[in-house]
C-alpha positions as CSV (number, residue, x, y, z in Angstrom):
1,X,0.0,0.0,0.0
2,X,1.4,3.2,-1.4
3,X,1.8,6.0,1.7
4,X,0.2,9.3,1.6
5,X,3.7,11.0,1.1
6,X,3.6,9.0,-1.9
7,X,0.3,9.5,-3.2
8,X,0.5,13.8,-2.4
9,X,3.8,13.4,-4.5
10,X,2.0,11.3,-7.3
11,X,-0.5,14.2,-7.2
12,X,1.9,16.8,-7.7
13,X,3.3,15.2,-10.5
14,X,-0.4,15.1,-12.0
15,X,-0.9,18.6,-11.4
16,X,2.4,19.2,-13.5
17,X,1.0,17.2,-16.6
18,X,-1.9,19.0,-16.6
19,X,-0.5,22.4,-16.1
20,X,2.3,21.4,-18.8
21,X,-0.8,20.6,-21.3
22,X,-1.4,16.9,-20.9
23,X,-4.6,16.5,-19.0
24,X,-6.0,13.1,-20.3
25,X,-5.6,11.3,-17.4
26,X,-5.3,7.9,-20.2
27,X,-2.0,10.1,-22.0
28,X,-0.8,11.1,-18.0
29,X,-0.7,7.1,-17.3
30,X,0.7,6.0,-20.3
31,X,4.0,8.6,-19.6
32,X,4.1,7.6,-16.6
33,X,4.2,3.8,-17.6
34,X,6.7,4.1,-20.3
35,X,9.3,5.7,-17.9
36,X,8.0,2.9,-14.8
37,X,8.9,0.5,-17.4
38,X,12.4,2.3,-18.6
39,X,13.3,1.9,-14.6
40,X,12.4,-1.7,-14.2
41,X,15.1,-2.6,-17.6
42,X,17.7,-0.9,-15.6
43,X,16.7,-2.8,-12.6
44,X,16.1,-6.3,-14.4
45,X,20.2,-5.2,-16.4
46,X,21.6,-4.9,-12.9
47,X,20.3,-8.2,-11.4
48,X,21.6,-9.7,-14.3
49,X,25.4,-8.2,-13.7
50,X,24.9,-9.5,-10.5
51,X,24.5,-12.8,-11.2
52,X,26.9,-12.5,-14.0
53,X,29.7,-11.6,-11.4
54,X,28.4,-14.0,-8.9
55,X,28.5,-17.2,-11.3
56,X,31.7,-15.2,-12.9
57,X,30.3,-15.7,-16.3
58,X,29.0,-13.2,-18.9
59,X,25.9,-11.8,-18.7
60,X,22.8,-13.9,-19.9
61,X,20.0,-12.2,-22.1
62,X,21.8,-8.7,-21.5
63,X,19.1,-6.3,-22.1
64,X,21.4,-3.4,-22.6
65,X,24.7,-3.6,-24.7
66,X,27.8,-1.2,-25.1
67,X,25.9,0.7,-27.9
68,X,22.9,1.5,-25.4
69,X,24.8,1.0,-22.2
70,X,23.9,5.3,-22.2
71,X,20.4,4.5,-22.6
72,X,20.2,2.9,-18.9
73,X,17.7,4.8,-16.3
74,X,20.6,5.1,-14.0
75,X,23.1,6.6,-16.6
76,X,20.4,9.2,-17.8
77,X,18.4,10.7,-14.5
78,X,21.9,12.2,-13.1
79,X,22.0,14.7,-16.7
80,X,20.8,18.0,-16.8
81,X,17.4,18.9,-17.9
82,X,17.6,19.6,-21.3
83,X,19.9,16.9,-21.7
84,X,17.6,14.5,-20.6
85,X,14.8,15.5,-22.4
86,X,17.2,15.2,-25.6
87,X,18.2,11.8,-24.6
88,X,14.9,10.2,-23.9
89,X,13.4,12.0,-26.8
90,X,15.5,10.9,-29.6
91,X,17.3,8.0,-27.9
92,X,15.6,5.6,-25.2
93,X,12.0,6.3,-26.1
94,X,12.6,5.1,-30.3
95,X,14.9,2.0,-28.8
96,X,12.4,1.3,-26.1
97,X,9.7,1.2,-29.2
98,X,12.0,-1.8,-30.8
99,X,12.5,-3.6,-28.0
100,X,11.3,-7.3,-27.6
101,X,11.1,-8.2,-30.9
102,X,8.7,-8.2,-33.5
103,X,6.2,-11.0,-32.4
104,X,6.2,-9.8,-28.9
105,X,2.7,-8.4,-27.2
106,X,5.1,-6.1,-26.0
107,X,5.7,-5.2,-29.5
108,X,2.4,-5.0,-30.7
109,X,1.1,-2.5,-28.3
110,X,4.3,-0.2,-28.5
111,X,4.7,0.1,-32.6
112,X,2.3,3.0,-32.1
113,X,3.4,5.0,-29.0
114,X,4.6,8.4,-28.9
115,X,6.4,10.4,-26.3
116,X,4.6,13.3,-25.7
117,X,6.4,14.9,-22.3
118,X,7.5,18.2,-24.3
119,X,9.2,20.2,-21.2
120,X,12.5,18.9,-19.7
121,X,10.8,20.5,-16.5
122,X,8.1,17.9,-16.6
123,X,10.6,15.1,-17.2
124,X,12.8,15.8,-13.9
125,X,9.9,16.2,-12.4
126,X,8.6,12.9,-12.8
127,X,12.5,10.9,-13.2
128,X,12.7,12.5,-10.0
129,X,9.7,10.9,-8.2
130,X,10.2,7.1,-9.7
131,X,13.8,7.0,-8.6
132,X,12.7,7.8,-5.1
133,X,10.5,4.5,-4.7
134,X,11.9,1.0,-3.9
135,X,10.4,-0.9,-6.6
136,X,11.5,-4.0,-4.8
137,X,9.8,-3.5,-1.6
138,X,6.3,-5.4,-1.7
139,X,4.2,-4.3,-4.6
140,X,5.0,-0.5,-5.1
141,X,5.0,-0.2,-8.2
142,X,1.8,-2.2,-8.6
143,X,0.0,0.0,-6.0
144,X,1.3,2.8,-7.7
145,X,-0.5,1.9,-10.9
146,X,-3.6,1.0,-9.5
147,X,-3.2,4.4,-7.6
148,X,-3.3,5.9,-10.8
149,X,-5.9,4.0,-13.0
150,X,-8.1,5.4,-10.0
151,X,-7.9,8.5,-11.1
152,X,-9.5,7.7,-14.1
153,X,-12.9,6.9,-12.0
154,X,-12.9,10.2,-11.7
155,X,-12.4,11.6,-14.6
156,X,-15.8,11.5,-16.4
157,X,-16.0,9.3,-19.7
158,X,-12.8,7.4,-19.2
159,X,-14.4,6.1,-15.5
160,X,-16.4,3.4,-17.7
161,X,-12.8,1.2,-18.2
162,X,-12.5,1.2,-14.6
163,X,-14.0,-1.6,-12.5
164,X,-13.7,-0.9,-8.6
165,X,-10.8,-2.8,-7.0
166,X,-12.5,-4.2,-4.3
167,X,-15.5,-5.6,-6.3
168,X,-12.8,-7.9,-8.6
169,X,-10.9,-8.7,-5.0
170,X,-14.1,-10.4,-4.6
171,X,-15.2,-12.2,-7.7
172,X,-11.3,-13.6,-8.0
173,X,-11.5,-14.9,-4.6
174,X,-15.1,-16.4,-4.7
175,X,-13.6,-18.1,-8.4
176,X,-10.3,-18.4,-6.5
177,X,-7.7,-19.3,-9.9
178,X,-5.3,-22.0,-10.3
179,X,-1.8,-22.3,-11.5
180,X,-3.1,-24.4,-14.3
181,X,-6.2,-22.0,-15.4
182,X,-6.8,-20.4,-18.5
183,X,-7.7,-16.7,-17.9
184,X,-9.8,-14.6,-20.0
185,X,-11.1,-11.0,-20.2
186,X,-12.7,-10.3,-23.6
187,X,-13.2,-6.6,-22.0
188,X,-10.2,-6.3,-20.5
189,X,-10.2,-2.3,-20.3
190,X,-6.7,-1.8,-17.7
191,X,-6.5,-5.7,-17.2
192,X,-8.1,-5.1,-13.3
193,X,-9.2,-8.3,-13.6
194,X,-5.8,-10.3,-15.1
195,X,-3.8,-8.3,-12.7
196,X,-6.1,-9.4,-9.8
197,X,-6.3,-13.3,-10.9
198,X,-2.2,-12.7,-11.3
199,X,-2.1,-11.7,-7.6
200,X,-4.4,-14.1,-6.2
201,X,-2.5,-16.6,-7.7
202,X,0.9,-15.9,-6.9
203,X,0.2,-15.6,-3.2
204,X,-2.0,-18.4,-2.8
205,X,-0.1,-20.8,-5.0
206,X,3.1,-19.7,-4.4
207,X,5.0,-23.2,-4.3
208,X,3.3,-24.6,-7.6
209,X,4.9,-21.1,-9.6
210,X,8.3,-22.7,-8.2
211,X,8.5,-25.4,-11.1
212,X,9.5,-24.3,-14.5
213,X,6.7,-25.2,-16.5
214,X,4.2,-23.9,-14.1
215,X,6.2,-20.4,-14.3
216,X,6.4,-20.2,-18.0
217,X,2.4,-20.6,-18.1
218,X,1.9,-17.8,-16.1
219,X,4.3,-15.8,-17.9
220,X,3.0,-16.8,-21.6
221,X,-0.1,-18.7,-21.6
222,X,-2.5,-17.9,-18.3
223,X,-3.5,-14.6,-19.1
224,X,-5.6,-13.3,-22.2
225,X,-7.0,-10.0,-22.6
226,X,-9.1,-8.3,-25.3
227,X,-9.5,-5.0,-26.4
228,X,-10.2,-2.7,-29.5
229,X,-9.0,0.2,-28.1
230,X,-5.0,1.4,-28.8
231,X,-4.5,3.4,-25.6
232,X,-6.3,0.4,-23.2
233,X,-4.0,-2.3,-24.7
234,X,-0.8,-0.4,-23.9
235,X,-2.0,0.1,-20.5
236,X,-3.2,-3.1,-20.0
237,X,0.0,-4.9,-20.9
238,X,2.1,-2.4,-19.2
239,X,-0.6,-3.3,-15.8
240,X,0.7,-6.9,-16.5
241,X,4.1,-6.1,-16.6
242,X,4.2,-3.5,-13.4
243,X,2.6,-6.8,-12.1
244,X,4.9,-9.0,-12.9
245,X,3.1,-10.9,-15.3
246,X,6.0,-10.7,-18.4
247,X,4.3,-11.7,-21.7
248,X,0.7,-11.9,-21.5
249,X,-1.7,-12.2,-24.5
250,X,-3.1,-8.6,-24.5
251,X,-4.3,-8.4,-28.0
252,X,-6.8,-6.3,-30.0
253,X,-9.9,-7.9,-30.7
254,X,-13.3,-6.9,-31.3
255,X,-14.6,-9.4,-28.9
256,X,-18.3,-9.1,-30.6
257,X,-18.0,-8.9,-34.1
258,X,-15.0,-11.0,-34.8
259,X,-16.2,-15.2,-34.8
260,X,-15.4,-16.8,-31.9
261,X,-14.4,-20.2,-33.3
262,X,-10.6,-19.8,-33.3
263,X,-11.1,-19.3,-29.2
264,X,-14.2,-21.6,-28.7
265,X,-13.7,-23.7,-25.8
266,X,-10.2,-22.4,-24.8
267,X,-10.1,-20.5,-21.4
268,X,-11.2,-22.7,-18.0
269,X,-12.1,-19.0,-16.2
270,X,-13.7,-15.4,-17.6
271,X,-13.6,-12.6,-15.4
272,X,-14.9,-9.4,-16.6
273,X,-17.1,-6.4,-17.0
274,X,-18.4,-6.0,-20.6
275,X,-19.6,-2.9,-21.7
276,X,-23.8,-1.9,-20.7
277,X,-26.5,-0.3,-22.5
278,X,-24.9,-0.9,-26.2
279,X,-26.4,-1.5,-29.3
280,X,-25.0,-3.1,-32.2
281,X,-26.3,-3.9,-36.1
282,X,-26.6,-7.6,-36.7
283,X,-24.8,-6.8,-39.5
284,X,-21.8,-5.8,-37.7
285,X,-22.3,-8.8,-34.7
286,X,-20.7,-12.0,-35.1
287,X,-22.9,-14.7,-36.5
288,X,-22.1,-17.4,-34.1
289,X,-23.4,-15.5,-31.5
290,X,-26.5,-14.2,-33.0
291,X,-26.6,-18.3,-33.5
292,X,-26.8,-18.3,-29.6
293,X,-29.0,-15.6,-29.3
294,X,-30.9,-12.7,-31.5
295,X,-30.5,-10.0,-30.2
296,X,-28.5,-6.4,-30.8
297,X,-27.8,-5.8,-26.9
298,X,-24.2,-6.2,-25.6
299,X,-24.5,-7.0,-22.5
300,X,-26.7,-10.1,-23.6
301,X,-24.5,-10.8,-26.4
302,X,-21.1,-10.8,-24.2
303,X,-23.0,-13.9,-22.2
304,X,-23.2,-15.6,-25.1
305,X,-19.7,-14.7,-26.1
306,X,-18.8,-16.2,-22.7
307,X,-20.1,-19.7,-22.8
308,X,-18.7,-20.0,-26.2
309,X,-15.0,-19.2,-24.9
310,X,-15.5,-21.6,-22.0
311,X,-14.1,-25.0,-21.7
312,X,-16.3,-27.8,-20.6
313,X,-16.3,-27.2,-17.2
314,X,-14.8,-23.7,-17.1
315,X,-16.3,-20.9,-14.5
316,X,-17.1,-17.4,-15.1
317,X,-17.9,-14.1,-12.8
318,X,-19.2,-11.2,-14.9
319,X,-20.6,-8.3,-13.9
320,X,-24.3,-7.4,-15.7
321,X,-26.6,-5.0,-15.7
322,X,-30.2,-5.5,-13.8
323,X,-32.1,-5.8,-16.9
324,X,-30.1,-9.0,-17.6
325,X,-31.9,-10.4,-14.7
326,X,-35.4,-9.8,-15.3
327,X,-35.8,-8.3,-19.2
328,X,-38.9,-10.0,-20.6
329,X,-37.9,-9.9,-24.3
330,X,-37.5,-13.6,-26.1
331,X,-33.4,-12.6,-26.6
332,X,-33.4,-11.9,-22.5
333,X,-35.3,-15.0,-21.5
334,X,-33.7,-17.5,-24.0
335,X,-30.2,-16.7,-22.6
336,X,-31.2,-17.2,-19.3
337,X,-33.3,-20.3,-19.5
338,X,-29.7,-21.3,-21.3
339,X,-27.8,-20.6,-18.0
340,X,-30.2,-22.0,-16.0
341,X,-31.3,-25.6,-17.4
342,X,-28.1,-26.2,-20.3
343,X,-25.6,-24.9,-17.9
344,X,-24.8,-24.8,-14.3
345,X,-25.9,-21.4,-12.6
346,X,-24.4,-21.1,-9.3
347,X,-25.1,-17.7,-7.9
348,X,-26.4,-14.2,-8.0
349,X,-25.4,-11.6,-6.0
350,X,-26.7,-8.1,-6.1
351,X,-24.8,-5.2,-5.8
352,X,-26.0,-1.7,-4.5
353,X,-26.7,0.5,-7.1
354,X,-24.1,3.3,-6.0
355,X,-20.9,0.5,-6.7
356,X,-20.2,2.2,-9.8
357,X,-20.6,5.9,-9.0
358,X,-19.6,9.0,-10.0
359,X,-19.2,8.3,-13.8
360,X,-22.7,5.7,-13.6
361,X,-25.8,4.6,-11.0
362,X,-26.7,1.3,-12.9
363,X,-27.6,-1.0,-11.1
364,X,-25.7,-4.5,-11.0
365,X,-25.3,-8.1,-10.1
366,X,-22.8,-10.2,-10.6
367,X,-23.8,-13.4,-12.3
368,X,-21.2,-17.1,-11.0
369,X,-22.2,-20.0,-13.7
370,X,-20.2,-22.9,-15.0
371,X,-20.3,-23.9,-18.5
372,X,-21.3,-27.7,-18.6
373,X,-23.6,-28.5,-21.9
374,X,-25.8,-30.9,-20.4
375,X,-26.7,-28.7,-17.1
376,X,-26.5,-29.2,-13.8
377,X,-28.5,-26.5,-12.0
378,X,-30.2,-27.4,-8.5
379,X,-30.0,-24.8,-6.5
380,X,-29.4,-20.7,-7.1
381,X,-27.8,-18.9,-4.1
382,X,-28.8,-15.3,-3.9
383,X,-26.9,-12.9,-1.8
384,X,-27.9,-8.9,-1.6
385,X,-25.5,-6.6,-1.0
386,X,-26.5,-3.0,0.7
387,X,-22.8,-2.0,1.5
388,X,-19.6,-2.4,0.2
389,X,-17.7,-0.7,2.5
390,X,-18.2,2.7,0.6
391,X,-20.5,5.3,0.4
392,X,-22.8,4.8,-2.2
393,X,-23.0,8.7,-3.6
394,X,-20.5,10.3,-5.5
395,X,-18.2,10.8,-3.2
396,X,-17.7,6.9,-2.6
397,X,-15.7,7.6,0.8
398,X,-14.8,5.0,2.9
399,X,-16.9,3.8,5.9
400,X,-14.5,1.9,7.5
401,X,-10.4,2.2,8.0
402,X,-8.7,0.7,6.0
403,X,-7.8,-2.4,7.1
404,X,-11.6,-3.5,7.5
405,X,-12.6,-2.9,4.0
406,X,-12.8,-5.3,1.0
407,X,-13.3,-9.0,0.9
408,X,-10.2,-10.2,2.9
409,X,-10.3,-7.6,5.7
410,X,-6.5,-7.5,7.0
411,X,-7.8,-8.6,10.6
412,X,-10.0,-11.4,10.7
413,X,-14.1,-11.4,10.8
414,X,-15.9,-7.9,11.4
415,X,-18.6,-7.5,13.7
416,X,-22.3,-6.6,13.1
417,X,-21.6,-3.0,13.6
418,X,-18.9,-3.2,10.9
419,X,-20.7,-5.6,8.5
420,X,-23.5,-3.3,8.5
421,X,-21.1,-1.1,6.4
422,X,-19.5,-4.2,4.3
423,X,-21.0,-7.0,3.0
424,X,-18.2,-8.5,1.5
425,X,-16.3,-10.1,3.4
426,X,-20.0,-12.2,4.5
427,X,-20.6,-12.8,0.6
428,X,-16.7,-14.4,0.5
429,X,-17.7,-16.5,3.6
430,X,-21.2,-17.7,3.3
431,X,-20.2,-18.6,-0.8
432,X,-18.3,-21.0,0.3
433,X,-21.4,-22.3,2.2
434,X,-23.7,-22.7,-0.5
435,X,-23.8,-26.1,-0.7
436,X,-24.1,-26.5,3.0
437,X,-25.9,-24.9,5.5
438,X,-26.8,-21.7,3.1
439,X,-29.6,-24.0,2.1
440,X,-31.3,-24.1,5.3
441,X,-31.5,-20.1,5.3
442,X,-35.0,-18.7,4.9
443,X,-35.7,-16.3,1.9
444,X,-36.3,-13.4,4.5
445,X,-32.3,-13.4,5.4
446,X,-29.6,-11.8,3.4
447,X,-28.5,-14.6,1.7
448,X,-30.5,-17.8,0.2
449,X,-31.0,-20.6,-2.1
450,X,-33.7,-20.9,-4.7
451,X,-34.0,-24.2,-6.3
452,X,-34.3,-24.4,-10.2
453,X,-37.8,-25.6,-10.1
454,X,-39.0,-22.6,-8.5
455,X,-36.9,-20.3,-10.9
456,X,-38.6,-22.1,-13.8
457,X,-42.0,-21.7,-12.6
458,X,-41.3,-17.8,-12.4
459,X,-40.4,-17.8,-16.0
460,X,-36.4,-18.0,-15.3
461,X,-36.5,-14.6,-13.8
462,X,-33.0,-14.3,-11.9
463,X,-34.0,-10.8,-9.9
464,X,-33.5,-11.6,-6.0
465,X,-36.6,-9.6,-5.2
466,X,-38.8,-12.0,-7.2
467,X,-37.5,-14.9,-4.5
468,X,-37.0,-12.8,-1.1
469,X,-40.0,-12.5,1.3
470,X,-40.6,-9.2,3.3
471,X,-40.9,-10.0,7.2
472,X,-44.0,-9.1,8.7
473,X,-43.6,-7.8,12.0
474,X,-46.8,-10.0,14.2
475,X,-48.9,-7.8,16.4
476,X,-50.9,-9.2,18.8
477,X,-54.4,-8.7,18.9
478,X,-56.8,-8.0,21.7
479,X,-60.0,-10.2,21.6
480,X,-62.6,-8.7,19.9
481,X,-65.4,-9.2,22.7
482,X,-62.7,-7.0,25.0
483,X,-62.2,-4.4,22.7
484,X,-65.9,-3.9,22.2
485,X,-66.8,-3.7,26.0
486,X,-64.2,-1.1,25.7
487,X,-65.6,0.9,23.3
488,X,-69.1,0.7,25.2
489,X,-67.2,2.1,28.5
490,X,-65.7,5.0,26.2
491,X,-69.2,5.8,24.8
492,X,-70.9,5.4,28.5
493,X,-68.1,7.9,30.0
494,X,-68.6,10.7,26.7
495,X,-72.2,10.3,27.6
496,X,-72.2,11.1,31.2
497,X,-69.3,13.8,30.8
498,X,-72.0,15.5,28.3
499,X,-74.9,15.0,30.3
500,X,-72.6,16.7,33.5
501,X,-71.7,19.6,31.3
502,X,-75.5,20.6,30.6
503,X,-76.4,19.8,33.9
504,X,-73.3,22.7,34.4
505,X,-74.5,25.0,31.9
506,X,-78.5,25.1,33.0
C-alpha cells in the first residue's frame, strides 16, 4: 500500500502534466508507464550483472549492450534537464519502441506509442519521483498503478474502463484461480481483472509457480486480454508487466463482431465487465453469436460470447446489468433459460446501485455459472449486497479504515456493527457455504438458495426480489369481545361527561 507522502507526490506530478498541457488522465498514465517500465530494464540489467559476477560468467540475455549501455535509467536521470529531455526523446524512447522483438505483445502494443512529455521540467519532475521508490519493496510499483488507473474513476468518460478494485478482489477470490487456469477478459479495459487473478494466484499458489513449467504458463499462456481500443491495450499490458506478469496475450480484438471459433472452448475462467446499454447492427455482430441468441444488446450478447469461450467445465464471474436479470424480451429470457437448465448457474449476487458511481448509477449483479452442456442447475444462491464498505453517492468515501474494507479484511471477521457497512467479506464466507448450511437459510435473510424448479416456474427470472419474502412484523391482537366492551365504557363515559356539562351549563 502506497503512503500518503507517496500519493501527495504522485499528485503533484499530475498537477504538472496538466499544467504542462497533458490532461487526459489515459496520455498522463501511459508517460508515466513508459518511464515505470524504462526503470524496471535498468533494474532487471543490474540483477543480471549480479548474477553474471556471482557465477563469474558473462551476462545472460543482457538487455542493454555497449551501444545503449547510455540509454540505462541510472546513466540518464543524473544529466541535466535539457539533456535529458534530448536523450529520452530521440534516444531511449525510439529503442524502447524496438524492443522485444517483433512477435512480442510487448511489440504490438508499443509500434504506435509516442512520447509526448514536451518540457525537460516535466521530465525531472517525474524521473525524479520514480527514482525515489523501492520498486523492490512489496508491490510498489503495482499500487502505484492501480493508484493511478483510480484516477480515471474520476475523470468523467474514461471512468467506464475502470471496475472498482475491491468488487474484482471479490469475484477472484469467490472463483479463486489455479496455477493451471486459463484466464480470460474479452473486455479487459486496464487488465483489473488479469492483474487481480495474477495476484491471487501468486500468493495463494506460491510453491506450484516454483517449477518451471508452471512459471512459464503464467508468464506466456495464463492470461488473455481483449480490447479494441489502442490506448487500453498499452496500458493493459504495461498493468501486466508493473505486475509482474511478463508476456501476456493482451491483443486487439473486437470481442463481438469478430467469430469466436478460433477461441471456442479455450479459457477454463472469464472474469470481466463487458460494456452496458450498447447496441449493435446484426450486421456488424458475429454470427455465431447471434446463433446463440438474436438480439442487438451487448450486454446479452457478451454472455453468449462467454459460454462459447468456455471449456467444458470452465467458470465465469461477470458483472451485468439489472435488466439481464429480469428483461422480458425472447433474446433476454432465452439466454437465461440457457444458464439456467443447459448450464450450471451457481449464484447471484446483487450489488447496490451506488458501486459504480460517480461516472454511472446502474444497477448491478454479478452473475457465478459454470459452463457444462448438459446442465446441472439445483440450486441458485442469492446474496444482496447493501454496502460495500463505501458510500454509495458520489463521493464513494470510505466507511471503515482501511484495514476493515474489501473481501479479505487484514484482521480477521468484522462484527455486526462493521458488516453493516460491508458485506463482503459475508458474501466471501457464506459462498463458500452454498452447498451446505446456506440452504437451510430462509428467503427473509440476506443470503438464500432458490432451487431451479422454482426459478422455472417464475419464468427463469434471476431478480432476488422476485425470491426474497418481506418480514412481517406480528402484532398481537386483543379479543374482539374486549375491545368492544371497551368501546361501550368510552361511549358510556362521553355520555355522562355531556350529560354533566348541561347539567353545568343550566
Amino acid at each position: 500500500m502506497i503512503t500518503g507522502e507517496l500519493r501527495s507526490k504522485i499528485d503533484r506530478v499530475w498537477d504538472a502534466f496538466w499544467s504542462g498541457g497533458i490532461s487526459n488522465p489515459l496520455e498522463v498514465i501511459e508517460q508515466i508507464t513508459y518511464l515505470m517500465f524504462i526503470r524496471r530494464l535498468d533494474d532487471l540489467q543490474t540483477a543480471k550483472e549480479h548474477k553474471s559476477n556471482r557465477l563469474k560468467q558473462p551476462i545472460e540475455n543482457p538487455i542493454y549492450t555497449a551501444d545503449t549501455e547510455m540509454l540505462r535509467w541510472s546513466r540518464f536521470r543524473d544529466q541535466a534537464a535539457d539533456d535529458m529531455l534530448t536523450l529520452v526523446r530521440d534516444r531511449v524512447f525510439p529503442w524502447l519502441r524496438t524492443l522485444g522483438g517483433d512477435d512480442s505483445t510487448y511489440a504490438h502494443h508499443m509500434k504506435d506509442a509516442r512520447f509526448t512529455i514536451t518540457t525537460s521540467n516535466l521530465l525531472v519532475k517525474v524521473v525524479d519521483l520514480l527514482d525515489e521508490i523501492r520498486f523492490g519493496e512489496l508491490d510498489v510499483k503495482g499500487d502505484l498503478y492501480e493508484y493511478m488507473l483510480g484516477k480515471i474513476a474520476t475523470s468523467g468518460q474514461n471512468g467506464q474502463f475502470r471496475t472498482p478494485r475491491h468488487i474484482i478482489r471479490l469475484m477472484v477470490e469467490m472463483t479463486a484461480p489455479g496455477p493451471k487456469d486459463e484466464i480470460c477478459d474479452p473486455a479487459c479495459g486496464t487488465a483489473g481483472f488479469l492483474v487481480s487473478a495474477a495476484e491471487y494466484v501468486s500468493h495463494t499458489h506460491k510453491d506450484a509457480l516454483l517449477t518451471p513449467k508452471q512459471r512459464e504458463h503464467f508468464n506466456n499462456s495464463m492470461f488473455h486480454g481483449f480490447d479494441f481500443d489502442s490506448t487500453m491495450l498499452r496500458i493493459g499490458s504495461m498493468n501486466m508487466l508493473q505486475h509482474d506478469v511478463g508476456n501476456p496475450d493482451i491483443r486487439y480484438r473486437d470481442s463481438l463482431a469478430e467469430s469466436a471459433a478460433d477461441e471456442a472452448e479455450r479459457y477454463s475462467l472469464i472474469l470481466a465487465n463487458p460494456p452496458f446499454a450498447g447496441s449493435l447492427d446484426y450486421e456488424s455482430t458475429a454470427k455465431d453469436l447471434q446463433q446463440v441468441v438474436k438480439t442487438k444488446k451487448t450486454e446479452l450478447l457478451f454472455l453468449a460470447l462467454f459460454l462459447r469461450l468456455l471449456k467444458p467445465g470452465g467458470r465465469a464471474a461477470v458483472i451485468v446489468p439489472d435488466g439481464v436479470l429480469f428483461g422480458s424480451t425472447t433474446a433476454h429470457k432465452k439466454l437465461r433459460k440457457t444458464l439456467v437448465e443447459d448450464h450450471k448457474l451457481d449464484a447471484v449476487v446483487k450489488l447496490p446501485s451506488g458501486v459504480f458511481k460517480p461516472y454511472a448509477g446502474v444497477s448491478t449483479a454479478i452473475l457465478f455459472f459454470t459452463k457444462t452442456g448438459v446442465g446441472g442447475t439445483d440450486q441458485v444462491w442469492f446474496y444482496e449486497v447493501t454496502a460495500d464498505g463505501f458510500s454509495l453517492d458520489d463521493k464513494r468515501n470510505p466507511l471503515l479504515d482501511e484495514d476493515k474494507l474489501g473481501a479479505v479484511p487484514a484482521f480477521g471477521a468484522l462484527n455486526d456493527d462493521e458488516h453493516e457497512k460491508n458485506n463482503l467479506p459475508d458474501v466471501l464466507c457464506r459462498w463458500n457455504l452454498r452447498n451446505g448450511s446456506e440452504q437451510q437459510r430462509t428467503r427473509t435473510e440476506q443470503s438464500f438458495c432458490v432451487p431451479k424448479d422454482d426459478i422455472a416456474a417464475q419464468g427463469y427470472d434471476l431478480s432476488l426480489n422476485r425470491y426474497k419474502e418481506i418480514v412481517h412484523e406480528e402484532v398481537e391482537h386483543r379479543p374482539p369481545l374486549e375491545i368492544l366492551e371497551d368501546l361501550a365504557r368510552i361511549e358510556a363515559e362521553i355520555q355522562q361527561g355531556m350529560s354533566d356539562l348541561k347539567g353545568m351549563l343550566g
